[in-house]
C-alpha positions in Angstrom: 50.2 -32.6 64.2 49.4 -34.0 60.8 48.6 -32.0 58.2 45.2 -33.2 55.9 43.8 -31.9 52.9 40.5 -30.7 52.7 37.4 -32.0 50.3 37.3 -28.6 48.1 41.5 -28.3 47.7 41.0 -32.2 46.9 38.6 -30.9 43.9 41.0 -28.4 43.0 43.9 -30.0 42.3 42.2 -33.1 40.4 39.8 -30.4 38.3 37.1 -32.2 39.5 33.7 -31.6 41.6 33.6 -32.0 45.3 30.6 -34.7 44.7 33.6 -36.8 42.5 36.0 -36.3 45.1 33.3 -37.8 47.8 32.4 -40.8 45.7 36.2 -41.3 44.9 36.8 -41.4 48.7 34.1 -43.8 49.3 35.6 -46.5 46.4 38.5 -45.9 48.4 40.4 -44.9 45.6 42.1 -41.8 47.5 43.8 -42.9 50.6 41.9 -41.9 53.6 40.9 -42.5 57.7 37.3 -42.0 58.1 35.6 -40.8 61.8 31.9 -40.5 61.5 31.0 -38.6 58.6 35.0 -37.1 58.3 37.2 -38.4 55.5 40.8 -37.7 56.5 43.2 -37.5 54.3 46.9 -37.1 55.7 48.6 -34.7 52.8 51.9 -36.5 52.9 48.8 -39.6 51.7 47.7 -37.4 49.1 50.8 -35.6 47.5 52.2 -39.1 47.4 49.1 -40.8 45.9 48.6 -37.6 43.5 52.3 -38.5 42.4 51.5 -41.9 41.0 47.7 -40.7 40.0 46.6 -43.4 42.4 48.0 -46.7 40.5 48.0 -49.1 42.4 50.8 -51.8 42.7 49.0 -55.2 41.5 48.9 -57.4 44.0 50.2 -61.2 42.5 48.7 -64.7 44.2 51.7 -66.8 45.1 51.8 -68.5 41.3 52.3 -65.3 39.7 49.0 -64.2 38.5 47.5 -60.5 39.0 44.1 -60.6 41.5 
């Protein structure tokens, strides 16, 4: 089974509020699987996302310029 992390432990660790953790997941800035109303976020997701502070590898267009 995979382990997740919850909403509050989210809040925790950043040293944040619940409601920022919530809008963060909705800009999808912190990898997730919704179902319904449930965010899911895999911990293996959020350890490794928490490493990098959520950069994000630009993505280039096939000339060479960042999107």
């Amino acid at each position: 089974m995979v382990k997740t992390i919850t909403v509050p432990d989210m809040a925790q660790e950043l040293g944040v509020g619940q409601r920022k953790v919530y809008a963060m997941l909705r800009e999808n800035l912190i990898p997730h699987i919704r179902s319904g109303a449930l965010y899911l976020v895999s911990r293996a997701a959020w350890d490794l996302w928490l490493s990098t502070l959520g950069i994000q590898q630009p993505s280039t267009s096939r000339n060479g310029v960042l999107q």
